[in-house]
TORGUDREN-400529 format. One line per field, with one value per residue: residue number from 1; residue in three letters; y negated, z, x negated of N, C-alpha, C in turn. Coordinates in Angstrom, 1 decimal, decimal comma. Layout:
BEGIN
num <- [NUM;...]
residu <- [ala;...]
n_north <- [Y;...]
n_up <- [Z;...]
n_east <- [X;...]
ca_north <- [Y;...]
ca_up <- [Z;...]
ca_east <- [X;...]
c_north <- [Y;...]
c_up <- [Z;...]
c_east <- [X;...]
END
This chain:
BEGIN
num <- [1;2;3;4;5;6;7;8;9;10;11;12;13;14;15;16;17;18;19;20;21;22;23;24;25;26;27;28;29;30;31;32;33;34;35;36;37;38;39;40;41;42;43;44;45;46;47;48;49;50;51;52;53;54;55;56;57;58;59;60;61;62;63;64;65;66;67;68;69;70;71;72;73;74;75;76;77;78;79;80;81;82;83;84;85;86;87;88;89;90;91;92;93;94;95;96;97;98;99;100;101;102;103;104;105;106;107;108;109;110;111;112;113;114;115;116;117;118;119;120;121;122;123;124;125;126;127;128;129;130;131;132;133;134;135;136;137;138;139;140;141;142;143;144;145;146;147;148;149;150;151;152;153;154;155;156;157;158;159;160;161;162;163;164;165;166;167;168;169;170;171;172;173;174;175;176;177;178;179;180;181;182;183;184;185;186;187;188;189;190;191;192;193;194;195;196;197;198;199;200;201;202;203;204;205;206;207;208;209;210;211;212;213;214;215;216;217;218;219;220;221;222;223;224;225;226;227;228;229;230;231;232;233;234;235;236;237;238;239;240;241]
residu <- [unk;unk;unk;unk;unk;unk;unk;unk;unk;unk;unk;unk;unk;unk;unk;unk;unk;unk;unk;unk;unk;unk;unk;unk;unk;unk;unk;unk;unk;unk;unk;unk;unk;unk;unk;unk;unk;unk;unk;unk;unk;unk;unk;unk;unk;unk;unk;unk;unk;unk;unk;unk;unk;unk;unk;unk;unk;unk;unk;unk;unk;unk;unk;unk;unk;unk;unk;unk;unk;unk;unk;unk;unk;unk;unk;unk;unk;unk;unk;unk;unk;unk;unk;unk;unk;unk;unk;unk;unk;unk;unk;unk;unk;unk;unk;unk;unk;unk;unk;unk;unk;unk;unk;unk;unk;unk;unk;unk;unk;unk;unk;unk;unk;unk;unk;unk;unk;unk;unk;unk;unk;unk;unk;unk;unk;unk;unk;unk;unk;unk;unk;unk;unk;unk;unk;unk;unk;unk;unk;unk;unk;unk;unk;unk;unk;unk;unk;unk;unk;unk;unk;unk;unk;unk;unk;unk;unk;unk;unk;unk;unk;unk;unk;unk;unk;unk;unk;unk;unk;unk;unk;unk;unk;unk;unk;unk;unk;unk;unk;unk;unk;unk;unk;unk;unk;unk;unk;unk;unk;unk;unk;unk;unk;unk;unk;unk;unk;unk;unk;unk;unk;unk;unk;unk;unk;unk;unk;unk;unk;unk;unk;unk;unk;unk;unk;unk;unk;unk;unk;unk;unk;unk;unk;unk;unk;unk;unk;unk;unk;unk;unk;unk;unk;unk;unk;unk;unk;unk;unk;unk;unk]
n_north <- [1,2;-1,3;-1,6;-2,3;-4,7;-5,9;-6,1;-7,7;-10,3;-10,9;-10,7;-12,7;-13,3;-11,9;-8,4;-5,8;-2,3;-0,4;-1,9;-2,2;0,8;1,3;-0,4;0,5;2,9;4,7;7,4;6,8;7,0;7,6;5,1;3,8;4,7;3,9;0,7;0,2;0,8;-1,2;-3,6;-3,2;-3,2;-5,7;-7,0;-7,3;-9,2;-8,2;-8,7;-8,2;-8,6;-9,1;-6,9;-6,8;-7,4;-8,9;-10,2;-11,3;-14,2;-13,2;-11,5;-13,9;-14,3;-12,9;-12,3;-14,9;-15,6;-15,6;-17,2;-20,4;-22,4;-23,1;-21,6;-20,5;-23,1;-23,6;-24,7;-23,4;-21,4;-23,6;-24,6;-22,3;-22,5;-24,7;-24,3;-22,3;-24,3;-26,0;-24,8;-22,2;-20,1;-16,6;-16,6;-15,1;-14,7;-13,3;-10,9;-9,2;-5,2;-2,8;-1,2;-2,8;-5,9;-7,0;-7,7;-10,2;-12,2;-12,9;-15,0;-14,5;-15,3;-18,0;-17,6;-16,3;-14,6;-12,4;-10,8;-8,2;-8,4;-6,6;-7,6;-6,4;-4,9;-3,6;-4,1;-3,5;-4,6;-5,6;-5,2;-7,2;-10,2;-11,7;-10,3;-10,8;-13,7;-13,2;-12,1;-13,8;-15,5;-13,4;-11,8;-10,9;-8,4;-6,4;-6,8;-4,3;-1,3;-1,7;-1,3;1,3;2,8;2,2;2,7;5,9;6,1;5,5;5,9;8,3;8,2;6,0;4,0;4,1;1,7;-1,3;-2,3;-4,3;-5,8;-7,0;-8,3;-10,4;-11,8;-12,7;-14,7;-16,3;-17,3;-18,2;-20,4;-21,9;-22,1;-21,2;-17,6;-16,6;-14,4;-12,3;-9,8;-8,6;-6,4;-5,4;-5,4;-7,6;-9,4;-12,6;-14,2;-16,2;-17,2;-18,6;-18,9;-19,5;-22,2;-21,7;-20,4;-20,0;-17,7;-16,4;-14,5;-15,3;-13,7;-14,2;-15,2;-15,2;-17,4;-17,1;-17,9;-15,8;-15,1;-14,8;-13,8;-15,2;-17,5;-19,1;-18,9;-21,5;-23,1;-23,2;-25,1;-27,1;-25,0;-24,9;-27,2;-27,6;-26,1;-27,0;-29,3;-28,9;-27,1;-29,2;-30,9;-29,3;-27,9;-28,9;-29,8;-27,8;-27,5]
n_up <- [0,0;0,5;-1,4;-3,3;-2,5;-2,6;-5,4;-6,3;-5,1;-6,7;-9,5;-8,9;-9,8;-10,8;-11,1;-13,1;-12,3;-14,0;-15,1;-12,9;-11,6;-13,9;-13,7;-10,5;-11,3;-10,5;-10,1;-11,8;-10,7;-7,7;-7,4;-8,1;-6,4;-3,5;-3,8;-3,9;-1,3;0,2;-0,8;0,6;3,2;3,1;2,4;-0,7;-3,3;-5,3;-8,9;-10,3;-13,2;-14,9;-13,8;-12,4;-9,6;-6,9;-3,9;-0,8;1,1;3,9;3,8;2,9;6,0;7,2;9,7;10,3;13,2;13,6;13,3;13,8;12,7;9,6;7,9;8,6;8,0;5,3;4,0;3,7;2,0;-0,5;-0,5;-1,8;-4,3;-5,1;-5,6;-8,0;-9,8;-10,4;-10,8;-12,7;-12,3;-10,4;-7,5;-4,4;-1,1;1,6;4,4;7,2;7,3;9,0;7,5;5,5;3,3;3,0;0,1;1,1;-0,3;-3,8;-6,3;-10,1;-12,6;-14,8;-17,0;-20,6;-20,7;-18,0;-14,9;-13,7;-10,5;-8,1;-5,5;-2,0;-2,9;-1,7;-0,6;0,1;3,3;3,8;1,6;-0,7;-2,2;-0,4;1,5;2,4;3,3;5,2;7,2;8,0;10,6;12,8;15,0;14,8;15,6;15,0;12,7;11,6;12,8;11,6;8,3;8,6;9,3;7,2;5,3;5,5;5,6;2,9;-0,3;-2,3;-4,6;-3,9;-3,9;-1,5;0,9;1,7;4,8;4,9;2,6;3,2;5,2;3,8;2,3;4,2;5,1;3,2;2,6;5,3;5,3;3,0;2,9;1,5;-0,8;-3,6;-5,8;-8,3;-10,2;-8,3;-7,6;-9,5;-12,8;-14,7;-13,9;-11,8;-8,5;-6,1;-3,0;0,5;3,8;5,7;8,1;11,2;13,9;11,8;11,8;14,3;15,7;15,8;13,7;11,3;8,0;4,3;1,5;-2,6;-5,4;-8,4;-11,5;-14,7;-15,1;-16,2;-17,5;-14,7;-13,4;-14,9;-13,4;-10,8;-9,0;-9,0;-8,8;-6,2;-4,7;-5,4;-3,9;-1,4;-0,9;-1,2;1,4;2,8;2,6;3,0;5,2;7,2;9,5;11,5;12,1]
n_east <- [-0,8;-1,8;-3,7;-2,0;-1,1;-3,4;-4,0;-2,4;-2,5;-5,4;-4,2;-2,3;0,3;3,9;4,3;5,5;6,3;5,0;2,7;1,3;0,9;-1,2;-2,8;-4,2;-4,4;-2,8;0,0;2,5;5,4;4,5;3,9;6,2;7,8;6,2;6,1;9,1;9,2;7,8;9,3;11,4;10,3;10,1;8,3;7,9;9,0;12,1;12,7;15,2;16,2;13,7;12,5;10,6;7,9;7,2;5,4;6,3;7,4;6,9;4,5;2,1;2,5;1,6;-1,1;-2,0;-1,7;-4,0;-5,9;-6,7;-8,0;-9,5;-8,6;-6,3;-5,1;-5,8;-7,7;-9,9;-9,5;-8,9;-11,5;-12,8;-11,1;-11,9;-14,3;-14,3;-13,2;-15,4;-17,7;-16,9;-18,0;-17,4;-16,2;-16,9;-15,6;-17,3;-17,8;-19,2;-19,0;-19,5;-22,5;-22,1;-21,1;-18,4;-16,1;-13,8;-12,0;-12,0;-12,3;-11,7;-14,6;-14,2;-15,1;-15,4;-17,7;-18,4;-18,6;-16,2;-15,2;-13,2;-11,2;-12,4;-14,4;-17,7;-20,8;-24,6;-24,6;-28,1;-29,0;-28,5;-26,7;-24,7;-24,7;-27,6;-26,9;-25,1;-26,3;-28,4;-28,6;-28,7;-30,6;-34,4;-35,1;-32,7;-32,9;-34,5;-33,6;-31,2;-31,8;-32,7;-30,5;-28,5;-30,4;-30,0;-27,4;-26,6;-25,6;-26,7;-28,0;-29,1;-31,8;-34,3;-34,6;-36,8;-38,1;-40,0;-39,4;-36,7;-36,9;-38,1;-36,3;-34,4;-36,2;-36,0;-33,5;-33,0;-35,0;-34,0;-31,4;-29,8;-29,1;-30,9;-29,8;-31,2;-29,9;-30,0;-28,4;-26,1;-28,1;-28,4;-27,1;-26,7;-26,2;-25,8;-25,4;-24,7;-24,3;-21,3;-20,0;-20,4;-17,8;-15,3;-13,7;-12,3;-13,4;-15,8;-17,4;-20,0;-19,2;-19,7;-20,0;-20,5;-21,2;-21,1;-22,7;-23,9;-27,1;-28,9;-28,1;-27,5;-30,0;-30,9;-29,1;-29,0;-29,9;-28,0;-25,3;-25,7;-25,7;-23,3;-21,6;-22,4;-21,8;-19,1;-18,5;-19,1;-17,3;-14,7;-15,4;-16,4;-15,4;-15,8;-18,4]
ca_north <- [0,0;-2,7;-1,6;-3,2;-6,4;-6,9;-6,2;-9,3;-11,5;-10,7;-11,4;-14,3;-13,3;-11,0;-7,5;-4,1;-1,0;0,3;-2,2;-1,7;1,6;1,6;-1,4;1,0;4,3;5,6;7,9;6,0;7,7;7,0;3,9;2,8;4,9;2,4;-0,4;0,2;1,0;-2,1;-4,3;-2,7;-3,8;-7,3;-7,4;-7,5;-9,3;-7,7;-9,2;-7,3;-9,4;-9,1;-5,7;-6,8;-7,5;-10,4;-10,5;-12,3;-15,0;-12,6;-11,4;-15,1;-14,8;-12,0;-12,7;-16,3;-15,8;-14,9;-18,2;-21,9;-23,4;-23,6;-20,1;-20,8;-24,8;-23,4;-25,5;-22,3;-20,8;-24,6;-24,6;-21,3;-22,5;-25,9;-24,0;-22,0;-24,8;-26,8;-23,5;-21,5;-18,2;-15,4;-16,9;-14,6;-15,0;-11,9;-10,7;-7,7;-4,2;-2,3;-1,6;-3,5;-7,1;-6,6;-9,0;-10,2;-12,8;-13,0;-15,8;-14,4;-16,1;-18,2;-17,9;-15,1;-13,3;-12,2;-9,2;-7,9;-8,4;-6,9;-7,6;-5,5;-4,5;-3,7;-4,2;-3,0;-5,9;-5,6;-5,6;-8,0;-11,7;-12,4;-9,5;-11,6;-14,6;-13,1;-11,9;-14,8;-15,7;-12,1;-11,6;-9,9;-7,2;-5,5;-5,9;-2,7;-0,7;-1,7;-0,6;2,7;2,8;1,7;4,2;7,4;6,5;4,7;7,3;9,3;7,3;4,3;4,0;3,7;0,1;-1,6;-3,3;-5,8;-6,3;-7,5;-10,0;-11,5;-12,5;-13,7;-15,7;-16,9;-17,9;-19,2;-21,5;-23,1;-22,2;-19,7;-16,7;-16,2;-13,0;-11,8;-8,5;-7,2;-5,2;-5,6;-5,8;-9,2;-10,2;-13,0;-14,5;-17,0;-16,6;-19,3;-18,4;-20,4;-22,8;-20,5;-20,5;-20,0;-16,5;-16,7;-13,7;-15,6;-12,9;-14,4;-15,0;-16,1;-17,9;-16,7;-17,4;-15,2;-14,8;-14,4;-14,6;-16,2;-18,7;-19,2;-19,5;-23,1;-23,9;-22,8;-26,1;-27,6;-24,6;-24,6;-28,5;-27,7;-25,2;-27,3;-30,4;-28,0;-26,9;-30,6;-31,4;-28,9;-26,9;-29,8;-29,9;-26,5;-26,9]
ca_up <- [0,0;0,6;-2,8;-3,9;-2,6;-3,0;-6,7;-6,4;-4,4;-7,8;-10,9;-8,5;-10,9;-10,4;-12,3;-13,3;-11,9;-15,3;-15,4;-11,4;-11,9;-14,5;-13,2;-9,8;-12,0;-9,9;-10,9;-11,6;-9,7;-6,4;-7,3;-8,1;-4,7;-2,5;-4,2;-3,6;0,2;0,6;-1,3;1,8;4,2;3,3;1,8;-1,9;-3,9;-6,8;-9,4;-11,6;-14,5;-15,4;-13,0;-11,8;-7,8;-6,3;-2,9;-0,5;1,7;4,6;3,5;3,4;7,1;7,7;10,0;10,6;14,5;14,0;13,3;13,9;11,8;7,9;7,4;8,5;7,5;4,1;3,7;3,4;0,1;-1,3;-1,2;-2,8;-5,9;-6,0;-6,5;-8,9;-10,8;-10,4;-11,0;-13,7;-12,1;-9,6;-6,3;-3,4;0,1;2,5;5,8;7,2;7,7;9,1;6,8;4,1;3,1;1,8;-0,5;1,6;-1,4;-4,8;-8,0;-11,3;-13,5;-16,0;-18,5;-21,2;-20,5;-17,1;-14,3;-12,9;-9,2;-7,1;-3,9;-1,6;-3,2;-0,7;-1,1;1,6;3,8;3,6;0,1;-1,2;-1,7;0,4;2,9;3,3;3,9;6,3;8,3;8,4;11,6;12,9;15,3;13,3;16,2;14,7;11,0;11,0;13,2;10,7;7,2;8,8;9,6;5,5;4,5;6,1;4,9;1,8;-1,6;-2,8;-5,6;-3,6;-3,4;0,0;1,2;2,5;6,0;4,5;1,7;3,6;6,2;3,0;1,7;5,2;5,5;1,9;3,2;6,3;4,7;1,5;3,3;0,2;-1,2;-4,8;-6,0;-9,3;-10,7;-6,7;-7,5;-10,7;-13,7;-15,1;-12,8;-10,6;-7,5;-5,5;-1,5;1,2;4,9;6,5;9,2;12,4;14,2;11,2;12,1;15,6;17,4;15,6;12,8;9,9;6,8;3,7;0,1;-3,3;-6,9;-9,1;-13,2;-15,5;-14,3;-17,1;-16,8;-12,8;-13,0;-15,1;-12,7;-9,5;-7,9;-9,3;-8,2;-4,7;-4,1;-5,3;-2,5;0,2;-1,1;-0,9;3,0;4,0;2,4;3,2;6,4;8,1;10,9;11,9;12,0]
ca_east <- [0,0;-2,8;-4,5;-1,0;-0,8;-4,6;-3,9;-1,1;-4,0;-6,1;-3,5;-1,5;1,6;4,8;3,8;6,3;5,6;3,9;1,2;0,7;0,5;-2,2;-4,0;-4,5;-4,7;-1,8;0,7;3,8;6,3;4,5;3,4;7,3;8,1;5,6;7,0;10,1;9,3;7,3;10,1;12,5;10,2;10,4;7,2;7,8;11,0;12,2;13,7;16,1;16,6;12,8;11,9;9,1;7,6;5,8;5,0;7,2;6,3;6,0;3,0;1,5;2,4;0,3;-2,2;-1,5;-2,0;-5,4;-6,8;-5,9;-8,7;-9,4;-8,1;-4,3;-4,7;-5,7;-8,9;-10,7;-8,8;-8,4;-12,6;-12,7;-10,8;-12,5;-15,3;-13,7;-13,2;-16,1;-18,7;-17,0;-18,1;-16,9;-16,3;-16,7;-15,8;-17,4;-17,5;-19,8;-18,1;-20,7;-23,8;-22,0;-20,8;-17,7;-15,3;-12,8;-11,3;-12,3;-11,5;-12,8;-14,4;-13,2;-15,4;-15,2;-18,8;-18,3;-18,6;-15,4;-15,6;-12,6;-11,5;-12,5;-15,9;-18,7;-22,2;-25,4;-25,4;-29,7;-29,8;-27,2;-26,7;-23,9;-25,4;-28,3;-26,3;-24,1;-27,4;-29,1;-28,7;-29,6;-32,0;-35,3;-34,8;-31,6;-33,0;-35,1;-32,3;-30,1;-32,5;-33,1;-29,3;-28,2;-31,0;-29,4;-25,9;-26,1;-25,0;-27,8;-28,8;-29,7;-33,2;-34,5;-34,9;-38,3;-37,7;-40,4;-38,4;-35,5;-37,1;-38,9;-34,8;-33,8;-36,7;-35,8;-32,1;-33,2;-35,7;-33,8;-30,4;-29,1;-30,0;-30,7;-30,2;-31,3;-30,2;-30,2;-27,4;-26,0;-28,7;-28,2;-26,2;-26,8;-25,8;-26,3;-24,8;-24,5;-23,5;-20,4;-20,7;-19,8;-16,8;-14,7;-13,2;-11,9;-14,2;-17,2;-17,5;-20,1;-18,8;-20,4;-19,7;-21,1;-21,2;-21,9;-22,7;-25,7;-28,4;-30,2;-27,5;-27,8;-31,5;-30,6;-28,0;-29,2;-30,0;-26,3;-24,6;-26,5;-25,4;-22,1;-21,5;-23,3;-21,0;-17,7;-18,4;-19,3;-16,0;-13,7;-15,1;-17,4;-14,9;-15,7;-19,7]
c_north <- [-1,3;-2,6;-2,7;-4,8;-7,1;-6,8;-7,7;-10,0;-11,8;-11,7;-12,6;-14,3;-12,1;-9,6;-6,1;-3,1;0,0;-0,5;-2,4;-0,7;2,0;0,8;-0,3;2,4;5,1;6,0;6,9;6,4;7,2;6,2;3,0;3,4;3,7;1,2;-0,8;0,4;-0,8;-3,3;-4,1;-3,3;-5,1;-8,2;-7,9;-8,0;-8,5;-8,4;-8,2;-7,6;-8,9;-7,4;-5,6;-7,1;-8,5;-10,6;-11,8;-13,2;-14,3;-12,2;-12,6;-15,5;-13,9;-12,3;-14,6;-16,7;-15,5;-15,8;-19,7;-23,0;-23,7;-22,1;-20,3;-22,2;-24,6;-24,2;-24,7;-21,9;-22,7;-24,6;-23,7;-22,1;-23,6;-25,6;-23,5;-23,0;-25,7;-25,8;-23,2;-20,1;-17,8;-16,2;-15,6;-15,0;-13,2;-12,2;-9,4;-7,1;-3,2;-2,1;-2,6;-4,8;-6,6;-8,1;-9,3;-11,2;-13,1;-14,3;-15,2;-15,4;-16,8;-18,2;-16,5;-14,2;-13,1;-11,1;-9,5;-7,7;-8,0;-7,2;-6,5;-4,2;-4,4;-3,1;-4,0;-4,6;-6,4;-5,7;-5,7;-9,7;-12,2;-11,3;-10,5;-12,7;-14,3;-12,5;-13,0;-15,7;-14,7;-12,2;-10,4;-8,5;-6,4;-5,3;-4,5;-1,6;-0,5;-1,0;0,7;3,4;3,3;3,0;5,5;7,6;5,9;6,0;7,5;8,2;6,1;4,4;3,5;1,9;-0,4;-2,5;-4,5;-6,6;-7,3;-8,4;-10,9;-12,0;-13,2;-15,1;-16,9;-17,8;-19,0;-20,3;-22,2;-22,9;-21,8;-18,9;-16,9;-14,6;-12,5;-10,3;-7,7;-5,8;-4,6;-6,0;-6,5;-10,1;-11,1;-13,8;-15,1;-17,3;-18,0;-19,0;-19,9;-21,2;-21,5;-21,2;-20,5;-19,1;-16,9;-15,9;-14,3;-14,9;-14,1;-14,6;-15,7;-16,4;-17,5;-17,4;-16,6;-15,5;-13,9;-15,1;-15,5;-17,5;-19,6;-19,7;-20,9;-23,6;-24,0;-24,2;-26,9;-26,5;-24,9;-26,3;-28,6;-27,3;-25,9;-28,3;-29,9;-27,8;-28,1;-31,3;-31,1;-27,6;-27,9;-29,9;-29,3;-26,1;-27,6]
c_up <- [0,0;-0,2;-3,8;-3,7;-2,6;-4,4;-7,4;-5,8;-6,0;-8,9;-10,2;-9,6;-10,1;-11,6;-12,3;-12,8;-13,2;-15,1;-14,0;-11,3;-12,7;-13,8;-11,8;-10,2;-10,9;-10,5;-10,5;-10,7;-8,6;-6,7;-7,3;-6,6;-3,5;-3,3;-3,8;-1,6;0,9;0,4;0,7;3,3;4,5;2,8;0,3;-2,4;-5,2;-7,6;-10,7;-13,1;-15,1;-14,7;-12,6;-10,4;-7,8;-4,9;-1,8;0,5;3,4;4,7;3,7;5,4;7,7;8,7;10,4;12,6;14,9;14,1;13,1;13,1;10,0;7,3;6,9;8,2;5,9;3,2;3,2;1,7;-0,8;-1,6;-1,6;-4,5;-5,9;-6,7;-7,7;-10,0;-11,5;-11,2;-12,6;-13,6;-11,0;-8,1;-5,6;-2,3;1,2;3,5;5,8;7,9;8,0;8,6;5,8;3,9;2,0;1,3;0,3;0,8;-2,7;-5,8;-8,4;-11,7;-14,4;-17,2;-19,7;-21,0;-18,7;-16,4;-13,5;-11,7;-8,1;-6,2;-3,2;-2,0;-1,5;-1,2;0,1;2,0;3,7;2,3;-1,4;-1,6;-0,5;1,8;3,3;3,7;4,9;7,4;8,5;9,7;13,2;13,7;14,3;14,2;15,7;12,9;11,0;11,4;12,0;8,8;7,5;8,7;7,9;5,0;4,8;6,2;3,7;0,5;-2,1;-3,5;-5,4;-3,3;-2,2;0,2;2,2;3,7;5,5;3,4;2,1;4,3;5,2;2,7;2,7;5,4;4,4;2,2;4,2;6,3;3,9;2,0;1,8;0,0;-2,6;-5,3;-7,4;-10,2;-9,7;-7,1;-8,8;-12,1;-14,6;-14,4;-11,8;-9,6;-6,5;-4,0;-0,6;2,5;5,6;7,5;10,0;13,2;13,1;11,0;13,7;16,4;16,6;15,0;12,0;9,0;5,8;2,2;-0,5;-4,7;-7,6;-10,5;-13,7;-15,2;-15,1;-16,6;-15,6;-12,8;-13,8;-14,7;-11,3;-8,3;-7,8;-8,8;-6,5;-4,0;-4,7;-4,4;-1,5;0,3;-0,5;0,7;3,5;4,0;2,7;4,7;7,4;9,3;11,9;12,7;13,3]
c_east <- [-0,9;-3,7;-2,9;-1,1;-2,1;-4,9;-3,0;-2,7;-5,1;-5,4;-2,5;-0,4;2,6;4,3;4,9;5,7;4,5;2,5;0,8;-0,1;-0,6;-3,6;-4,8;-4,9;-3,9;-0,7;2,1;5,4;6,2;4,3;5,3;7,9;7,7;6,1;8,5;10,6;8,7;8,5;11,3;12,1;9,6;9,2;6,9;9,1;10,8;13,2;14,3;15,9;15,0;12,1;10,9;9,0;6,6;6,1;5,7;6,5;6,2;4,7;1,7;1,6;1,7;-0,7;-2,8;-2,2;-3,6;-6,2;-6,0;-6,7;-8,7;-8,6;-6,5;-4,0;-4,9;-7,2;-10,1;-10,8;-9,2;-10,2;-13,3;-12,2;-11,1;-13,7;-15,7;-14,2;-14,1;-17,1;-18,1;-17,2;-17,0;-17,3;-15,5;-16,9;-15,7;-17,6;-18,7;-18,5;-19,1;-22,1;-23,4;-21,5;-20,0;-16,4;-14,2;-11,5;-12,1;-11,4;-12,4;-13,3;-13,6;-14,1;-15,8;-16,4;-18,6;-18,5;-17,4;-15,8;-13,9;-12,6;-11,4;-13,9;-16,9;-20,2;-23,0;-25,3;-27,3;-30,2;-28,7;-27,6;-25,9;-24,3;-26,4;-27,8;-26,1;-25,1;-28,6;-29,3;-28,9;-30,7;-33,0;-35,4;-33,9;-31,6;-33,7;-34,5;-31,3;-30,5;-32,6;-31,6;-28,7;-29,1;-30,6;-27,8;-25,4;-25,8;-26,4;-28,6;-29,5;-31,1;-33,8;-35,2;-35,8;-37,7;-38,2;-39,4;-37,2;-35,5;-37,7;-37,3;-34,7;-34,8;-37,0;-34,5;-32,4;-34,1;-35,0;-32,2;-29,0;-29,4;-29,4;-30,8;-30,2;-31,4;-30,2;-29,6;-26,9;-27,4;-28,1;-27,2;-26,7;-26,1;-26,0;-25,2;-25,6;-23,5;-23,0;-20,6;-19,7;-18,4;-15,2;-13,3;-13,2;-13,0;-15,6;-17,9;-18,7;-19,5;-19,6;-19,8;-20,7;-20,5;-21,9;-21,4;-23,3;-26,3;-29,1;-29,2;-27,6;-29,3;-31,5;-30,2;-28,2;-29,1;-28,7;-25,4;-24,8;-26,1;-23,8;-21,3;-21,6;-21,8;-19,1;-17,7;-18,3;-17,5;-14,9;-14,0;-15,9;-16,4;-15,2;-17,0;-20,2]
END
């Protein structure tokens, strides 16, 4: 059910159970079952005339009690899609989930060469962009705990990750106050990561902002995206810092 309504959070439109169904690669039967359960419990409208579902404004009330600052005033999202619009790339806003930094809101791009980024992606916190953000304030005691940790549950294929490796990024972040990341993850892909002012999340969670693109691109833009970001927090979360 919350692969549903983080598929609505994505297309921000009302959609039929067919292109639900495919968009999630679920079989249509259950997929119009949960729909039709979620619709019941006040979560989704349905409109007949067109047969489609879009997310009702309970949902927008979701989680509401959890925070009194830019989250529930909206200041948060609104300097997401300025950046959106000001960038041109893949604005992510993450969170850590144990070893990983995972998406907690996404805008795509807008511009036709792009990398699909859902929400809900997760990336190693230790060897990420918005991981290293979001550990940047990290004592250097819990980085090598944490590498040893990532190395003995990350999927086969991941090539084991150098501790040095990882204090040279933070001490990359914590000096120029970004990380650039070229290709970390994604080949050609880059990404450029900025951690939140604190107190944003009520228990004092991290979180951090990202653009991403091409990298060749990004490595032209880097210093214009990197003061478009700084300019965006002073503007829309400076209350917070």
């Amino acid at each position: 059910m919350l692969q549903i309504l983080e598929m609505f959070d994505e297309i921000q439109r009302e959609a039929r159970v067919s292109e639900i169904a495919e968009r999630l690669n679920f079989p249509q039967s259950s997929t119009s079952v949960l729909l039709k359960c979620l619709a019941q419990m006040g979560y989704l409208d349905y409109d007949a005339g067109s047969r489609s579902f879009l997310p009702s404004p309970r949902v927008a009330l979701l989680g509401a009690w959890l925070d009194k600052g830019p989250v529930r005033d909206g200041s948060l999202v609104r300097m997401l899609e300025h950046l959106s619009e000001r960038t041109g790339g893949t604005v992510i806003l993450a969170a850590r989930n144990a070893i990983f930094s995972q998406y907690v809101h996404v805008l795509q791009a807008r511009t036709a060469m792009r990398f699909h980024v859902p929400t809900g992606t997760r990336r190693l916190v230790v060897w990420s962009a918005t991981g290293t953000a979001l550990l940047a304030d990290s004592p250097d005691a819990e980085i090598s705990p944490l590498v040893r940790r990532t190395n003995a549950e990350a999927m086969a294929e991941q090539p084991p990750i150098q501790v040095a490796a990882v204090m040279a990024n933070l001490a990359r972040v914590r000096r120029d106050g970004h990380f650039f990341s070229r290709g970390l993850v994604t080949p050609g892909a880059g990404s450029i990561a900025v951690p939140l002012p604190k107190r944003i999340d009520r228990k004092g969670r991290p979180l951090a902002v990202a653009i991403s693109g091409l990298v060749d691109e990004f490595e032209r833009r880097e210093a214009h995206i990197v003061a478009t970001i700084q300019d965006a927090i002073a503007r829309f979360l400076v209350h917070m810092d």
